[in-house]
matplotlib code that plots the C-alpha trace (Angstrom):
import matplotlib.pyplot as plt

x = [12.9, 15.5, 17.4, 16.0, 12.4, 10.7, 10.0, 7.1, 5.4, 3.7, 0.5, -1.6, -5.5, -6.5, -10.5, -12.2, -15.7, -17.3, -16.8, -16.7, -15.6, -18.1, -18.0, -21.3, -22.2, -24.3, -24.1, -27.6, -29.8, -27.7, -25.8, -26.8, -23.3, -19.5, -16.7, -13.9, -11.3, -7.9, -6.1, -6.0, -9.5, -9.3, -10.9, -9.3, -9.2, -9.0, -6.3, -9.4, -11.0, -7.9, -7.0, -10.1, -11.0, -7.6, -7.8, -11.3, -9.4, -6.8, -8.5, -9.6, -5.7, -4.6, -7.2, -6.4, -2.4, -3.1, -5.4, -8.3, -6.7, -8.8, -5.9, -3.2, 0.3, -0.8, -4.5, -1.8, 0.5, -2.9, -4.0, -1.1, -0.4, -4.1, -3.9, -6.9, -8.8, -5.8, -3.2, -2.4, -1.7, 1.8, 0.8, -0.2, -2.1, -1.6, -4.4, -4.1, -4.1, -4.5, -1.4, -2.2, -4.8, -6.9, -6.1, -9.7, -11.0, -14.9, -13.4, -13.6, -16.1, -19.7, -22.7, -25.4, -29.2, -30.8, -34.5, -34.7, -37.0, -39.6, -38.6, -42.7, -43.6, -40.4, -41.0, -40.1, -40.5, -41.7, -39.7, -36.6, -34.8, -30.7, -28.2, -24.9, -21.1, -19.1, -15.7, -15.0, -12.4, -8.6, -5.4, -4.2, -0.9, -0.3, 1.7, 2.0, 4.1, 5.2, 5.7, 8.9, 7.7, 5.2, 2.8, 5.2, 7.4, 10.1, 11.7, 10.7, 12.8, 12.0, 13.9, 13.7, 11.5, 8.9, 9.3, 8.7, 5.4, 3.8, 4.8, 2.6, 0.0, -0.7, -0.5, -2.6, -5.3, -4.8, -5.7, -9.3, -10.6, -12.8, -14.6, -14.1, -16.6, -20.4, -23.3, -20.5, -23.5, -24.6, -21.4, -19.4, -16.1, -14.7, -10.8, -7.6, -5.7, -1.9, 0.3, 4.4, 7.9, 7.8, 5.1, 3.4, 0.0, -2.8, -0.2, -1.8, -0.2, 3.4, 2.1, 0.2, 3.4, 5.6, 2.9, 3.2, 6.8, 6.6, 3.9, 6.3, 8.7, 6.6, 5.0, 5.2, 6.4, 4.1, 4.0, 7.0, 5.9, 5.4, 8.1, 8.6, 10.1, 13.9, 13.4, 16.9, 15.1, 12.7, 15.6, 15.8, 17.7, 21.2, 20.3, 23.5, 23.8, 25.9, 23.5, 26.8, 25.0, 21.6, 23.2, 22.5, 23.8, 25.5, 22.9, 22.8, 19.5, 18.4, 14.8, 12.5, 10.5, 7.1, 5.6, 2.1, 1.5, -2.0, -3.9, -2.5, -5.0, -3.1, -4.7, -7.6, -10.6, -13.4, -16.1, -19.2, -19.1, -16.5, -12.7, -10.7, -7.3, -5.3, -3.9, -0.1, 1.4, 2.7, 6.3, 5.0, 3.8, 7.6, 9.7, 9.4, 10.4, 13.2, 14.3, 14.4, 15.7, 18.4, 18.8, 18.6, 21.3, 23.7, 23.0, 23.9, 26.9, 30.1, 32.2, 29.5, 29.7, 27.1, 27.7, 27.2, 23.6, 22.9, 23.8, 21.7, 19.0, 18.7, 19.1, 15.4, 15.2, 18.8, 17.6, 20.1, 17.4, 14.4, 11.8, 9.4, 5.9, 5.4, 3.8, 2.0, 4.8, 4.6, 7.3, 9.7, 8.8, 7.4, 4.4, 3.9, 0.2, -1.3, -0.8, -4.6, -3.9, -4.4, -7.9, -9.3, -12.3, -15.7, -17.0, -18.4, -16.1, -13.2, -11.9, -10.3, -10.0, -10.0, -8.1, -8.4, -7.0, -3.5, -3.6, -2.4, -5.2, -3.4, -5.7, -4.6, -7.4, -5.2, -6.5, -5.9, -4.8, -4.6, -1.9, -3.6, -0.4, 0.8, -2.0, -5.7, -8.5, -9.6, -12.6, -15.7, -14.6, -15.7, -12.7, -13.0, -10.1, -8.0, -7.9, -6.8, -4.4, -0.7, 1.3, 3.8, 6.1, 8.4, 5.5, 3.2, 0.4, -1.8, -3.8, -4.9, -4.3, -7.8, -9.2, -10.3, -13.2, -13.3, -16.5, -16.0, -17.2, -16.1, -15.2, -15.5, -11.8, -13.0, -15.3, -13.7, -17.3, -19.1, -20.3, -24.1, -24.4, -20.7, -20.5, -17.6, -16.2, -12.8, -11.2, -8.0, -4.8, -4.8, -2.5, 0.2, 0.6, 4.4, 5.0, 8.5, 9.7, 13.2, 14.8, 17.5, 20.5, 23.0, 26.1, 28.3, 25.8, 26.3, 30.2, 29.6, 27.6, 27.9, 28.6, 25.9, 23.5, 24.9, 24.5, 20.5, 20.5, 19.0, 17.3, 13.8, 12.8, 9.2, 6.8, 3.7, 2.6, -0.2, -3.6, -5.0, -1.5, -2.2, -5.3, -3.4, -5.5, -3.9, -0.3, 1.7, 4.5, 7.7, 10.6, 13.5, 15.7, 18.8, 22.0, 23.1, 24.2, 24.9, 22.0, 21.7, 23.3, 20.0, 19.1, 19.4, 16.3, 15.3, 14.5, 12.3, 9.9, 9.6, 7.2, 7.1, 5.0, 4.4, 4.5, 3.4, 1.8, 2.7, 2.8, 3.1, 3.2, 1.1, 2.5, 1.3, 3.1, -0.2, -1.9, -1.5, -2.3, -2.7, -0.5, 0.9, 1.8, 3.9, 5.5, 6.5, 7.9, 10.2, 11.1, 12.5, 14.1, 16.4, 14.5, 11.9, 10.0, 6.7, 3.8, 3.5, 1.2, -1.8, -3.0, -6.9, -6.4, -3.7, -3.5, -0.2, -1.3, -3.5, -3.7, -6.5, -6.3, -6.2, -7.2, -4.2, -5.3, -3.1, -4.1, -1.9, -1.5, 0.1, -2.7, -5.4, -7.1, -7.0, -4.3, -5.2, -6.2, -3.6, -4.9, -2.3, -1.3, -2.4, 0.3, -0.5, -0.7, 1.0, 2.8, 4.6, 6.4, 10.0, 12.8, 16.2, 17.8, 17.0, 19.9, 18.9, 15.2, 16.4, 18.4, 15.4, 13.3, 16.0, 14.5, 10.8, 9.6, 7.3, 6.7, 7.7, 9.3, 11.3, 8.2, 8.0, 5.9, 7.0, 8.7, 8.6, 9.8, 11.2, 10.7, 9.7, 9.6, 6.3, 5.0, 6.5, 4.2, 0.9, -1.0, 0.0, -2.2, -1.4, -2.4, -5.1, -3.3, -6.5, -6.4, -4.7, -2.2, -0.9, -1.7, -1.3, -2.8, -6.5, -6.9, -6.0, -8.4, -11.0, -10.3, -10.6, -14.1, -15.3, -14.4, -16.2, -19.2]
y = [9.0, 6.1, 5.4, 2.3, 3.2, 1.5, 3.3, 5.8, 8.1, 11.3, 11.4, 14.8, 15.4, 18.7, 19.8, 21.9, 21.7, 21.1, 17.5, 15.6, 12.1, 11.4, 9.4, 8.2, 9.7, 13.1, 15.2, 15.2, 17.7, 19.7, 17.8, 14.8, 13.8, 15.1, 15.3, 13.2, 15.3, 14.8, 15.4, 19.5, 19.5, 19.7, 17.8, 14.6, 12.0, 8.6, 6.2, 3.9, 5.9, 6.6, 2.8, 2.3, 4.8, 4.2, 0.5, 0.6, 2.6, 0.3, -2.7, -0.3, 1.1, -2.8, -3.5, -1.5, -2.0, -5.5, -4.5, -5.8, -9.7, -10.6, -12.5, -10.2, -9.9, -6.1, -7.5, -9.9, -7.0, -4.8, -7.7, -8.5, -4.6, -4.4, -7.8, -10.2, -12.6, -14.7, -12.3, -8.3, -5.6, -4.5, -1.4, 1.1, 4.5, 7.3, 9.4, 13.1, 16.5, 19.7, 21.5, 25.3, 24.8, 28.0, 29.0, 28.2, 25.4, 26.6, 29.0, 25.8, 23.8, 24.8, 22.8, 22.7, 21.7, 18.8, 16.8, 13.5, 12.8, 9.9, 7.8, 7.7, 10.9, 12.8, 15.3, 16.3, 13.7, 15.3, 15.0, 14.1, 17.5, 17.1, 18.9, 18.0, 19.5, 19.9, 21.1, 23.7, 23.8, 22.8, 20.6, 17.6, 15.5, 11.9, 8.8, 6.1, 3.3, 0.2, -2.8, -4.0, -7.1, -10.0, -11.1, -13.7, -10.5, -11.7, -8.3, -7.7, -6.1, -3.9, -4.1, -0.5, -2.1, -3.6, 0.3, 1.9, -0.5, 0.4, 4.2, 3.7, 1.6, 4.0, 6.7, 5.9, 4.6, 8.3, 10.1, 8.1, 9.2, 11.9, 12.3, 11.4, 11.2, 11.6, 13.1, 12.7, 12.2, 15.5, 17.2, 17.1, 15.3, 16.4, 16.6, 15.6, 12.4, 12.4, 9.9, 10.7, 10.7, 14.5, 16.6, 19.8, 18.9, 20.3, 19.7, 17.4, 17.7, 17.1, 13.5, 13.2, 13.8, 11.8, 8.3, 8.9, 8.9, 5.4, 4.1, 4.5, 2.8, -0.2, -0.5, -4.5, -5.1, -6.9, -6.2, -7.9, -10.1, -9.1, -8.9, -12.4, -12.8, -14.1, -17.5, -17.6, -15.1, -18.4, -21.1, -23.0, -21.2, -22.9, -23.2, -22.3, -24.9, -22.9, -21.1, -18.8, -15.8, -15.7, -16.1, -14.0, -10.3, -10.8, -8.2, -4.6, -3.1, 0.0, 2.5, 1.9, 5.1, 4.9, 8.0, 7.3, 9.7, 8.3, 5.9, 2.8, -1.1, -3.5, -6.7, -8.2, -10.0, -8.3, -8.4, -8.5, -5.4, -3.6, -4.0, -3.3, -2.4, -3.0, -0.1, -1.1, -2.9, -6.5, -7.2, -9.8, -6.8, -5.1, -7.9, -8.5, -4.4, -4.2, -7.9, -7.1, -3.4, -5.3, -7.6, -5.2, -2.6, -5.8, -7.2, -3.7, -3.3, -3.1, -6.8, -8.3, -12.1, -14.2, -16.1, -12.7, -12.5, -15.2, -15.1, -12.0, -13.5, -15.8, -14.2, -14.6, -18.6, -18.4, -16.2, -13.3, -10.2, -9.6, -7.0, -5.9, -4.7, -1.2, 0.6, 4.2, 7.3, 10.4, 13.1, 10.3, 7.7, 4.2, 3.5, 0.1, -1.7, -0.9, -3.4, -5.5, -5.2, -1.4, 0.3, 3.9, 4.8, 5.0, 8.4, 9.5, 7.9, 10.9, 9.5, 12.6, 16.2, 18.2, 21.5, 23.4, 22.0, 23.8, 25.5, 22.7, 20.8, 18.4, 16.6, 17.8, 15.5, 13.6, 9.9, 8.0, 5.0, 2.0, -1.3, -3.9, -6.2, -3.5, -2.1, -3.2, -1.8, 1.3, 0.6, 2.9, 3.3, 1.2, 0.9, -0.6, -2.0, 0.0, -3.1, -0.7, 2.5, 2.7, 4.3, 6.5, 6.4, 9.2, 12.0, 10.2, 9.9, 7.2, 7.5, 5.3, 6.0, 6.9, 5.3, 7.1, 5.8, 5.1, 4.2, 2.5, -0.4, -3.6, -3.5, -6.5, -7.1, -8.1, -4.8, -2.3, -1.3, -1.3, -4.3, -4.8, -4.4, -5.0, -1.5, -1.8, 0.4, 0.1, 1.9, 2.7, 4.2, 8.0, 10.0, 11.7, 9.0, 7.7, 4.6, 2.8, -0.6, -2.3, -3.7, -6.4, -8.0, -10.5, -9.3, -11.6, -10.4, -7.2, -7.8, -9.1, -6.3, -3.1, -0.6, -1.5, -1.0, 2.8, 3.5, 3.2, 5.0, 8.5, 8.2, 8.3, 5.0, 4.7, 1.7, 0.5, -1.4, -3.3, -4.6, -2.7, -0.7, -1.5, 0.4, 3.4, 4.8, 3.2, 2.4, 4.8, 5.3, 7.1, 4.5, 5.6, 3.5, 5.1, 3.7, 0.7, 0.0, -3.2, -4.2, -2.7, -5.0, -6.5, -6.1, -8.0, -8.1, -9.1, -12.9, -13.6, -10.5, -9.1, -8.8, -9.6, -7.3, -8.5, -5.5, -7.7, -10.8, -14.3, -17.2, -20.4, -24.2, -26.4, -29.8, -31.6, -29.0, -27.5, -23.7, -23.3, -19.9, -20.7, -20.0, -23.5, -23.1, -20.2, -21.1, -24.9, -21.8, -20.0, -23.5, -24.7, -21.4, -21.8, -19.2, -21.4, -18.9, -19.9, -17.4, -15.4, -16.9, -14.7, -13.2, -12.3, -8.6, -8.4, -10.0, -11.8, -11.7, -10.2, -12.1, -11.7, -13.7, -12.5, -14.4, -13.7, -13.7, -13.3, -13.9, -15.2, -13.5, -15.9, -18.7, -16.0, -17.3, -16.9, -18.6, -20.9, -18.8, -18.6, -18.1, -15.5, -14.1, -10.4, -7.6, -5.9, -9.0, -9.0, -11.5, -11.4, -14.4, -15.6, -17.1, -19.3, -17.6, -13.9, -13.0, -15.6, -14.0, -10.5, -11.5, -13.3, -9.9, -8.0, -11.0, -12.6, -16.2, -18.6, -19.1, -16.1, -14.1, -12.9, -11.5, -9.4, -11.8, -12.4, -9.7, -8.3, -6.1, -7.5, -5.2, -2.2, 0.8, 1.2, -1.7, -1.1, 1.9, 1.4, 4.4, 7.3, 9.6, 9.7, 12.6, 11.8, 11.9, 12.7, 11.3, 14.7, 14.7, 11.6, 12.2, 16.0, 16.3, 17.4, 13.2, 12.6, 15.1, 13.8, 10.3, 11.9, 13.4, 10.3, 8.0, 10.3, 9.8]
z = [-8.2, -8.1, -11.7, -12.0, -12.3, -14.8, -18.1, -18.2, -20.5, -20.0, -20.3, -21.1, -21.0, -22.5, -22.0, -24.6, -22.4, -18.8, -17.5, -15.0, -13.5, -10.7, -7.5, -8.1, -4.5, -3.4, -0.4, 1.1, 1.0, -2.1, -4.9, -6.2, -8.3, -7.1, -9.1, -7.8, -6.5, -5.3, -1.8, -2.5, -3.0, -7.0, -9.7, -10.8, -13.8, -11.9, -13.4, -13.8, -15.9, -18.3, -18.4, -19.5, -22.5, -23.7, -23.2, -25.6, -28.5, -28.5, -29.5, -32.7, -33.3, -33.0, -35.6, -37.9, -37.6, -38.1, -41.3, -39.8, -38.6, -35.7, -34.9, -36.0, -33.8, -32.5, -30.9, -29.2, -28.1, -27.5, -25.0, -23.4, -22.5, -20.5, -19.0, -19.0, -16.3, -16.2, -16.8, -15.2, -17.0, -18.3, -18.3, -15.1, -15.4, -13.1, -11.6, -14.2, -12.2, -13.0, -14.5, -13.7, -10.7, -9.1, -5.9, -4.6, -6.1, -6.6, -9.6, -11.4, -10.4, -10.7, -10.5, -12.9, -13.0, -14.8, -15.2, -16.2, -18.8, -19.3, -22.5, -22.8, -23.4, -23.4, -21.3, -18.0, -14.7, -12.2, -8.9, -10.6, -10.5, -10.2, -9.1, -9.9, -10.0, -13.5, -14.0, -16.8, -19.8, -17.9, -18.6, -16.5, -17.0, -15.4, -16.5, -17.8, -17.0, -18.3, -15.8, -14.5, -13.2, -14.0, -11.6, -9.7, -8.8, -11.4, -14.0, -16.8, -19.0, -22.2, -25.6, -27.5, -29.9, -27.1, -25.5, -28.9, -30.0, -26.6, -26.9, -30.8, -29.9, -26.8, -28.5, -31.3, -28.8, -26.9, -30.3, -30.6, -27.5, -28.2, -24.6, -20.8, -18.2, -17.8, -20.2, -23.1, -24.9, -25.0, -25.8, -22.1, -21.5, -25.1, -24.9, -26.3, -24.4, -25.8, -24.8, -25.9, -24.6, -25.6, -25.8, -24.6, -23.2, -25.9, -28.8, -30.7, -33.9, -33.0, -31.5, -34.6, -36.8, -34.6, -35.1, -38.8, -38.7, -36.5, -38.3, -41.8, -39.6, -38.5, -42.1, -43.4, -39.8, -36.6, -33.1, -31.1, -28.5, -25.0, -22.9, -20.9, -17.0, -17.2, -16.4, -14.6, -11.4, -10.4, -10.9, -7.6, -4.3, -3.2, 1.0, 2.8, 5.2, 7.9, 10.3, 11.0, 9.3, 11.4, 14.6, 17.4, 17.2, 13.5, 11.8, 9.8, 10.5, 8.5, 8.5, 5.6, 5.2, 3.5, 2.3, 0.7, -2.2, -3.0, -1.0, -0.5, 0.4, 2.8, 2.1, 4.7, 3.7, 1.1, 2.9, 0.8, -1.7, 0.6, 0.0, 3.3, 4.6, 7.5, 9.5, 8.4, 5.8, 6.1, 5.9, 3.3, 0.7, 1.8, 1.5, -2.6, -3.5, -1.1, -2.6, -5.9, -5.2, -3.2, -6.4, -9.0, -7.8, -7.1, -10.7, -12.2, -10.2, -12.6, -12.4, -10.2, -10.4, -11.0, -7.7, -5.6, -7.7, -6.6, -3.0, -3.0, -4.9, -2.2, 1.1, 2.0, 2.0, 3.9, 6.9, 5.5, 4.7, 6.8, 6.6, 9.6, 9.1, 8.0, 10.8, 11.5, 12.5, 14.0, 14.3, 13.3, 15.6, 14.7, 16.4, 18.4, 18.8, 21.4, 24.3, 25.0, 29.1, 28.6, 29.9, 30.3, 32.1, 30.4, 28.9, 32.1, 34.1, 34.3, 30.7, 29.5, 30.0, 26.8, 26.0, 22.8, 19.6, 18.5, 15.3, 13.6, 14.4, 16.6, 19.3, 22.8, 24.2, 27.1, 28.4, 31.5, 30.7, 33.4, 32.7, 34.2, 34.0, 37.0, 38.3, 39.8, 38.2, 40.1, 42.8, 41.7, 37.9, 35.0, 32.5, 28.9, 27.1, 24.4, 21.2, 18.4, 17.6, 18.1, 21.0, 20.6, 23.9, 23.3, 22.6, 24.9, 22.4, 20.8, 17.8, 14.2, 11.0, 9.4, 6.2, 3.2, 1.0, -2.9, -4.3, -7.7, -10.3, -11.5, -15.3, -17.5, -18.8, -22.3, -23.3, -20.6, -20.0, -16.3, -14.8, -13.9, -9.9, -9.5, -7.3, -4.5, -1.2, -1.3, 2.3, 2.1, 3.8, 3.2, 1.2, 3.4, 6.0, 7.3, 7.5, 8.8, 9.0, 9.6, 6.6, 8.2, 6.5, 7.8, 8.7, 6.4, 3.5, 4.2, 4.6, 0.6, -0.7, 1.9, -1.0, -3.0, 0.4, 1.2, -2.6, -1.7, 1.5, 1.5, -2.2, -3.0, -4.7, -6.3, -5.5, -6.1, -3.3, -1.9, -3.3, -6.1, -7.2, -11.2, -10.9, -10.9, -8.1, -5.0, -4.4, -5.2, -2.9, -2.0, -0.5, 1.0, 3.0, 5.7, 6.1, 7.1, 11.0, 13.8, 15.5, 18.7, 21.3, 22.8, 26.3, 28.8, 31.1, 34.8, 34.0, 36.7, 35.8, 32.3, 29.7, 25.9, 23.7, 20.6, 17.3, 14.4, 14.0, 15.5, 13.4, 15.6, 14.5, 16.3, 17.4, 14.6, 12.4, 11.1, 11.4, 15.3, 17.3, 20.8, 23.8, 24.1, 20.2, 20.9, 24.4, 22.0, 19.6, 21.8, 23.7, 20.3, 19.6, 22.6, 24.8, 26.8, 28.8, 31.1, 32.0, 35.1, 37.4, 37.5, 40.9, 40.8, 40.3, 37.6, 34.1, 33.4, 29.1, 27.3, 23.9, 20.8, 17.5, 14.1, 10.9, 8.5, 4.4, 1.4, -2.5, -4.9, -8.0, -9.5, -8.9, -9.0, -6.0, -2.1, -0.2, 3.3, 5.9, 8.9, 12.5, 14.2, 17.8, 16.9, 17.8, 20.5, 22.5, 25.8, 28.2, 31.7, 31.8, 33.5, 31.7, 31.9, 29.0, 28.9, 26.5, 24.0, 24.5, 23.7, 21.0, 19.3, 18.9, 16.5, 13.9, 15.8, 16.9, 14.8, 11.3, 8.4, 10.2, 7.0, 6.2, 9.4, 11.8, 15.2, 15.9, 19.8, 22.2, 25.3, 28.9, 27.3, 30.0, 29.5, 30.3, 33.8, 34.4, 36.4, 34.8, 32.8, 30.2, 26.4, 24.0, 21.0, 18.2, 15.3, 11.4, 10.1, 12.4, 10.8, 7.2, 7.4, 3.7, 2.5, 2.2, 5.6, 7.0, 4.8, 6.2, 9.6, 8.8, 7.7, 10.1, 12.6, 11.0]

ax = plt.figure().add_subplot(projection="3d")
ax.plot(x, y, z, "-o")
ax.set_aspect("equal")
plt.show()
């Protein structure tokens, strides 16, 4: 955990009969409700859920702190902490998991039989049997944490008197909740919630004794206001007018390692009740952690000047710190989109051989694959074209990160309660997945601040990242970033014959500077770049591109609304072209062409060896060998059904 993790508190929930938080799904054919359970298969108190109960009893502990003033300053505090319509929450629940958990599972879940009765006679509908799973007597722990940033990505800092009101007014809230889950009505869900610095979980009276001693403290006094976002961090950036520091070759490049500790949503459209992810994370969702980590650790540095903040502060507007897309890894290496001029034969059509899995469960299943930018289509053999995955060269695989699904409901921010036919899918990366990107710095930045960069190298830094991370339930993350080194020396490639294959996104301007996208958009993009390259001419039996398009949405959190949709060249796309200035081309892929490339678009790979290759096979890489947890194999499962 890095030091400069924002404050949290422990957060214990103690059990003293059966419960159980559902999913609101069955298994057909046997139970009609499951409990949700975690990545090992065990039962689990969704951060939702916790927000929520705790968030009801606080409006009551405000209440009566304020000695009943609808208006009073801790209602303020209360609604400030769980955020609003207009406003997100300053405070973030973590998912609570069993403290002492069996070795199978099934020793503490059982499932239990129930009717439903008719509200007319009170007896017993018929055909309305139900089975459904509960989970006995047990202790879980999570967290709770307080933000350190506002919804603009500017810190917040915490005075000790802030920390301590939110520490009581938790608390207090924790102590009113009297049940969790479903039929609390008839006596299930009853536990003890406690929410303290220091406490052993089912100790109820030293939190107890510890809110009387605050609440002596706080007697006569009201709630501090929230804690506000230093207007300073959005002041106006000084643009360096020297273009000295983003010249060609005069990088530090280092590995950004993404571990996913719960599932994680990368931003694409909603469509209708289901929320989406993409199969990576943008450089745009990177960027703003690795900036303000970046900031931060400069800003604490002993006899830092204010000038050196500020040069830090901004490096993005300037050119002077990039950050790539976070793609799929296996065994340590990256993965790279799979190139649209690849094909493999039809099922049928001699499209793999199998062998028996490995005991690990990795996929030995081995694929033909044909690069029509080399090679003819075979005579007598239908291909189809390979649009999604990732290829890893080195291991000779391919394979796609698969999605696990989170049924849940849409809560009304003013009562906390469930929202009528508001149910939603949310499908999201799974637990236990790798992720990489390339975090870039100008040399003459890193010349400037080089000792605070290696003090970050090799540490574990916590995040919350992507859509959905102040649920609780998605976005938790492990960071870790290597050292610092020069950008490898680009290289120079055969400028009559080479190819360009794009790994993120490609933002191109159109000649009237608006949302462009097509091919003469991006040849205009590398022309003005310096590196004018023109296409292959195609020959009837080989491609010379293969390019899709990708619609590119982002919402602002700030404005609480959707930004403009953006029409992208999608990575993956391929092009064999010829150029005048092939090291100016190779130098341009350490940092990408077109529009945000800060942000990670552009970015390509110029002559890659195995674009050169007419066929070869790859290995099917399967959803656990990825996320090598219980949630990646239960992603797996369900995207093969």
């Amino acid at each position: 955990m890095s030091p400069s993790s924002p404050t949290s508190f422990p957060l214990s929930v103690t059990f003293h009969s059966d419960w159980g938080v559902t999913t609101g799904t069955g298994v057909a054919g046997g139970v009609d409700s499951v409990v949700e359970k975690d990545e090992r298969g065990l039962p689990i108190v969704r951060a939702t859920v916790l927000a929520g109960v705790v968030r009801e009893q606080s409006l009551l502990a405000a209440q009566a702190l304020d000695d009943g003033d609808p208006g009073g300053s801790w209602r303020a505090f209360a609604s400030a902490l769980f955020g609003s319509d207009l406003a997100p929450r300053l405070v973030v629940f973590s998912d609570a998991r069993l403290i002492d958990p069996p070795a199978d599972p099934t020793d503490l879940i059982h499932e239990v039989v129930s009717l439903s009765i008719d509200e007319r006679t009170g007896t017993a509908r018929e055909d309305f049997l139900r089975i459904f799973e509960r989970v006995g007597a047990c202790r879980l722990r999570g967290e709770v944490t307080l933000s350190d940033v506002d919804q603009d990505g500017r810190p917040l800092t915490w005075s000790d008197e802030q920390r301590d009101a939110a520490e009581l007014l938790l608390a207090l809230s924790g102590l009113l909740v009297r049940a969790i889950g479903s039929n609390r009505a008839v006596g299930d869900g009853v536990c003890d919630v406690l929410i303290h610095a220091d406490h052993e979980p089912g100790d109820t009276r030293a939190v107890k004794d510890w809110c009387r001693t605050q609440l002596g403290r706080w007697k006569g006094y009201g709630a501090p206001q929230p804690p506000a976002a230093d207007a300073a961090a959005a002041a106006a950036p000084v643009l360096r007018t020297s273009s000295e520091s983003t010249a060609a070759g005069a990088f530090h490049e280092a590995t950004l390692t993404i571990d996913l500790r719960t599932p994680v949503v990368s931003y694409e459209v909603p469509m209708s009740n289901e929320i989406r992810s993409l199969d990576f994370l943008r450089g745009t969702v990177l960027l703003p952690w690795v900036h303000r980590l970046i900031t931060r650790t400069v800003a604490q540095t002993p006899g830092a000047s204010e000038a050196l903040v500020r040069e830090v502060r901004d490096a993005v507007v300037n050119g002077e710190l990039l950050v790539s897309d976070g793609l799929v890894s296996y065994q340590g290496e990256r993965g790279l989109p799979m190139p649209l001029v690849f094909s493999t034969p039809k099922v049928g059509q001699g499209a793999k051989s199998q062998e028996p899995k490995t005991a690990e469960g990795e996929g030995d299943e081995e694929m033909r694959v044909c690069n029509r930018m080399r090679a003819e289509e075979p005579e007598n053999e239908v291909h189809k074209p390979l649009r999604n995955g990732y290829v890893f060269p080195t291991v000779g695989a391919k394979g796609a990160p698969a999605f696990i699904g989170r049924q849940s409901t849409a809560h009304d921010a003013a009562t906390g309660a469930a929202r009528d036919g508001q149910l939603y899918l949310v499908r999201a990366l799974p637990a236990g997945l790798s992720l990489q990107a390339t975090v870039t710095v100008s040399t003459r930045l890193y010349q400037r601040i080089g000792e605070q960069l290696e003090a970050l190298a090799g540490t574990g830094h916590r995040a919350r990242l992507g859509a959905r991370r102040l649920s609780g339930t998605f976005g938790e993350t492990e960071c870790t970033l290597s050292a610092f080194a020069p950008s490898p020396a680009p290289q120079v490639v055969d400028a009559e014959d080479t190819t360009i294959w794009f790994t993120s996104d490609v933002l191109a301007r159109s000649a009237r500077l608006g949302p462009g996208g097509s091919l003469t958009d991006l040849l205009a993009a590398f022309e003005r770049a310096g590196a004018p390259i023109e296409l292959a001419e195609a020959d009837g039996t080989r491609f010379n591109a293969g390019v899709r398009h990708r619609r590119v949405d982002s919402w602002s959190a700030a404005s609480h609304q959707p930004r403009a949709t953006r029409m992208a060249i999608q990575a993956g796309s391929v092009l064999k072209v010829r150029t005048t200035a092939p090291e100016r081309l190779a130098a341009l892929a350490a940092v990408g062409i077109g529009e945000l490339r800060a942000q990670g678009f552009g970015r390509f790979v110029v002559g890659h060896p195995l674009l050169e290759k007419e066929t070869f096979t790859l290995r099917s890489l399967h959803g656990e060998d990825l996320a090598p947890t219980a949630d990646g194999a239960a992603a797996s499962k369900e995207a093969q059904r």
